[in-house]
N, C-alpha and C positions, 0 to 999 in steps of 0.2 A: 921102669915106671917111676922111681926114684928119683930118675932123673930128669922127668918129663915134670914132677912136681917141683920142683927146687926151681925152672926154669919159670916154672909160672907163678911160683912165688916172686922170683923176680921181677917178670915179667909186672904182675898186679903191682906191685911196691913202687916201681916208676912209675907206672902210671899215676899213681896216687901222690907222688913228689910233684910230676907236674901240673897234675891238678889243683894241687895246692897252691904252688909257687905263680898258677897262674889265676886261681882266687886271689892270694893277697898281692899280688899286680895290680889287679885291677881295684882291688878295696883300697889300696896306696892309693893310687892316681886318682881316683873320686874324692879322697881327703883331702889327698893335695890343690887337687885342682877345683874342689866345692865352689859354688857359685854363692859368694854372701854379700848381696844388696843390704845395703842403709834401709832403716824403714821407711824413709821419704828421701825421693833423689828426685831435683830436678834434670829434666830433659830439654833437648836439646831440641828446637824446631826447624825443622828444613822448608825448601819449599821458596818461588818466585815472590818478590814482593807485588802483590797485586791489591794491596790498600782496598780492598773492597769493605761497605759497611753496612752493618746492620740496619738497616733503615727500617721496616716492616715490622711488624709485630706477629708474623706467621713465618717458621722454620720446619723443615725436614731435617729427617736422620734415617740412618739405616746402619742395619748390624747383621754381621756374618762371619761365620766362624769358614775361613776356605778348607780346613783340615790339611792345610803343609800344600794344598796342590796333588794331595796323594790317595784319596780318600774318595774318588766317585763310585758310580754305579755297580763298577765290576769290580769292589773292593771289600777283602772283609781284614779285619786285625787282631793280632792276638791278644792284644787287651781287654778284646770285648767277646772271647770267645772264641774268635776266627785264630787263621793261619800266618796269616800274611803279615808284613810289615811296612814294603813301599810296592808301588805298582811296576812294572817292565817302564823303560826308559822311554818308549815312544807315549805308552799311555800315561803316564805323568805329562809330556810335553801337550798332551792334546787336552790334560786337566788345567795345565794351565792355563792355556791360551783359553781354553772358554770361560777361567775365573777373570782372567784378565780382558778379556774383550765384555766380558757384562759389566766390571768395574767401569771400563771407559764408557760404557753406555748411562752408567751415574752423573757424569761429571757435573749434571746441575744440582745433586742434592748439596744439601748444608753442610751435613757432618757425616763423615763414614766413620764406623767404628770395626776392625777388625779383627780375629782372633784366629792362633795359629799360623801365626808367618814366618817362614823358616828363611833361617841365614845362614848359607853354607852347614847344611846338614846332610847326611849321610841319605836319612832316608826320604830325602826331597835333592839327591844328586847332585849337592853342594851350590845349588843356585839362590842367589841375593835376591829374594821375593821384596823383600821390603823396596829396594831399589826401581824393581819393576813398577810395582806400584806407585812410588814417586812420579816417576816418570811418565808413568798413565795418566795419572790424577794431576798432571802439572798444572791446573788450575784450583789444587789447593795446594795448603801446609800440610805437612806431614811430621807427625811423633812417633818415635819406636819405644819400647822396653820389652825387656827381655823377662818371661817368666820360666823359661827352661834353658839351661847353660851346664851339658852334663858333657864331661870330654870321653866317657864310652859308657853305656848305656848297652850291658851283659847280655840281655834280653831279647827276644828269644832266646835258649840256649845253642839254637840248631841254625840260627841268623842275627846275630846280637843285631839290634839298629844302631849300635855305634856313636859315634859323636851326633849330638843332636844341641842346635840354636834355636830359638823360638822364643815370640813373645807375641805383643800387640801391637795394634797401629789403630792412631788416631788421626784424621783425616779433616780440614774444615777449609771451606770457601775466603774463611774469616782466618786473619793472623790472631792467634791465642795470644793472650796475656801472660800465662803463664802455662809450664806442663810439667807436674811430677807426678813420679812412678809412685804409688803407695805401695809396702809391700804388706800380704796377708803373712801372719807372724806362724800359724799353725802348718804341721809339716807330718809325712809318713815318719814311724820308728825309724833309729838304726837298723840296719846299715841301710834302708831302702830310699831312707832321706833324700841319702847321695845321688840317686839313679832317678830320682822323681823332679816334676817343676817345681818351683819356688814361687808357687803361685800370687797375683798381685793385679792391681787397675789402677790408670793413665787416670788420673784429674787433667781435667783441661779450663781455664778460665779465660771467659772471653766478655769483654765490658762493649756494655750497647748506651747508644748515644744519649739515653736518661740517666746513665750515670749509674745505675743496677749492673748486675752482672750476670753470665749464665757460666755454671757450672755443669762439664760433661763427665760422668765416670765409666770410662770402658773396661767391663770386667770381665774375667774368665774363671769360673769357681770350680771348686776342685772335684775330680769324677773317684770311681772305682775306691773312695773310701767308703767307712759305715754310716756317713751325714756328719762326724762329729766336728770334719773341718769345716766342712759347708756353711754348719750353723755358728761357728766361730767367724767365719770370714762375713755371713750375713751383720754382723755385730756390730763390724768394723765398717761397711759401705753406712749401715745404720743411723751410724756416729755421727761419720761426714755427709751424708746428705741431711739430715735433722741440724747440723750447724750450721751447713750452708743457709739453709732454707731460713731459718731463724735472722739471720744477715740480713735477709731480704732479697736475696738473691732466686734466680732461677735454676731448677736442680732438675737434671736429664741422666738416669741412670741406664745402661743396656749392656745386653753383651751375652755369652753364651753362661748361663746361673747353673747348670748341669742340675735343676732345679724345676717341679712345674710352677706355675706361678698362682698366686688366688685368683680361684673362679675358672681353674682349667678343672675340665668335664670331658674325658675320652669319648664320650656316645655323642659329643657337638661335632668331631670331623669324620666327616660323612664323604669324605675322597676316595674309601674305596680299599684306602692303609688300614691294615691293622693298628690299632694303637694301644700302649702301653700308660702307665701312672710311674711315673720315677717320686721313689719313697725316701728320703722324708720330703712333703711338698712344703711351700714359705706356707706359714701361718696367714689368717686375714687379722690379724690384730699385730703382724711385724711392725709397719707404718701405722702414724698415730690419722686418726681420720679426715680425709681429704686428698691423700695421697691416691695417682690415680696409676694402677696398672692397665700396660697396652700390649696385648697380643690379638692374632688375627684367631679365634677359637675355633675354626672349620676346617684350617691348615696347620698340617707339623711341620716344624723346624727342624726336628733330626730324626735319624735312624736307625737302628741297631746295625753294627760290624760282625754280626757270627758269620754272613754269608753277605754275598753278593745283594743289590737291593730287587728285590721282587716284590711287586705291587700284592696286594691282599697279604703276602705270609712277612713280608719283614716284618716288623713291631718296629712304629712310629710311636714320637710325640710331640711334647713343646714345651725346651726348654731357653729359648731366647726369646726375648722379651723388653720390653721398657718401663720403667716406673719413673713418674714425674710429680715434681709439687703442687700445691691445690693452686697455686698460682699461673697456673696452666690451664688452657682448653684442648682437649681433645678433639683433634679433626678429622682424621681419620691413621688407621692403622690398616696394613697387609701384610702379607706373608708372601712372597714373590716364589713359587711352586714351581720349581725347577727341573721336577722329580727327583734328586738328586743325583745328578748327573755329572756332574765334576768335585761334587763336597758332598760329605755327609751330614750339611745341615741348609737349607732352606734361609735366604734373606728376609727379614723381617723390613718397613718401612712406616713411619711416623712421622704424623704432621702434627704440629702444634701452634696453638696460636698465645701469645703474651697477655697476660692481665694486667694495666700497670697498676 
């Protein structure tokens, strides 16, 4: 019996050497390898020169978070509850192609704005999304930045998701004038910092033939905290669209806010979805008055991941959106109801027209 204990003393004590050794492995290589962005980087724009110009004074945009290509109908994740991390390799490839065949069916909007594009990630199968989409969209430019750059990522315990790339993409008919990453400065505790995005939104500047300018901000604000980043990084889009707008410029904010927006009302979508309230929601006194938000109020934008999506029992809501300056008409806005069938968030669509 004595001997049967000493064995499993041993036995316990290695294990706990390697569990160590393979904790601070991996806490090393996340310090090392941390991803620290400049708080303003310019980017780099790609894309045909196709010299097209602004001439009208009525523009579209659209905004979509694809979720990595990993995220549709028959998807739940452990972030949010669920199990899973990425989907079987055939069903990602058929996630794909139907994000990327409704992108090519865009190609006449203005501006796409999009979130979640993974570049050689583990749990998107190490495929260059951003590239694909280039190449779809070749009748716009295209901008990347990167809001998550973690070289292993622990998590799940029982399926770590591993190296993960991601960021945004900003998309327009029109060659930009300029495009930098802004980054949001507020971030998870140690050591979770390491393993989390480094969340942030693409300015984009584009000059129309009056000599005015339109500024686009494509953001993705931060989920699975208690509000307190949310309402730090709301501070900072804040800033920069109240400067712009003051300039005299035109100011186009979207993107996925992980947020609901003023004047969302769960009892207004009447689709049939259960719907949810994500707390804390923006204030109606965020923007000073004139400022006009654009969501479709009858259709949700996203969905909850505990489970696969099932019409009446998921819990929906809406948290993608647009917000633009008084020097804007609103002409119409949608929500493109997809059911959620290859993403876990629903395209959003906005027309606008110029004041000069």
């Amino acid at each position: 019996m004595d001997g049967f204990f000493h064995k499993f003393i041993i036995l316990i004590t290695v294990l706990l050497i390697v569990a160590f050794v393979v904790v601070f492995f991996v806490i090393v290589l996340a310090a090392v390898t941390n991803y620290h962005p400049e708080d303003i980087e310019e980017r780099e724009v790609f894309g045909k020169e196709n010299k097209i110009r602004m001439t009208g004074d009525e523009l579209n945009f659209m905004t979509w978070n694809i979720g990595y290509c990993g995220l549709g109908l028959e998807m739940n994740f452990f972030y949010d509850g669920g199990r899973m991390v990425r989907p079987d390799k055939q069903q990602y490839l058929k996630y794909q192609k139907g994000i990327q065949d409704y992108l090519r069916e865009q190609d006449t909007i203005d501006f796409i704005c999009i979130q979640e594009v993974d570049v050689y990630s583990k749990r998107s199968y190490f495929s260059d999304q951003w590239q694909w989409f280039l190449q779809n969209l070749e009748g716009h430019y295209g901008t990347f930045a990167f809001n998550y750059d973690v070289r292993f990522v622990p998590l799940p315990v029982w399926n770590p998701m591993g190296r993960v790339r991601s960021g945004l993409s900003t998309f327009s008919r029109y060659e930009p004038e300029s495009a930098e990453r802004y980054a949001f400065k507020g971030n998870y505790r140690w050591p979770m910092r390491w393993f989390m995005l480094d969340r942030c939104f693409i300015k984009s500047v584009f000059s129309l033939e009056s000599g005015r300018k339109l500024v686009l901000l494509n953001t993705h604000n931060s989920a699975f905290d208690d509000g307190s980043l949310r309402q730090e990084q709301l501070e900072v889009l804040r800033r920069v669209m109240i400067s712009e707008y003051e300039k005299g410029n035109f100011v186009v904010t979207c993107g996925d806010w992980n947020m609901n927006p003023p004047g969302f009302y769960a009892w207004k979508i009447h689709n049939g979805d259960m719907v949810k309230t994500v707390l804390p929601s923006i204030e109606n006194d965020y923007l000073p008055e004139g400022w006009k938000w654009a969501f479709d109020p009858k259709t949700p934008t996203n969905r909850e991941l505990i489970e696969s999506y099932l019409k009446t029992r998921t819990a929906t809501t809406i948290i993608d959106f647009f917000v633009f300056s008084p020097n804007m008409e609103l002409l119409e806005v949608h929500t493109g109801d997809l059911g959620f069938e290859d993403s876990d968030h629903n395209p959003v669509f906005l027309k606008v027209r110029l004041r000069e």
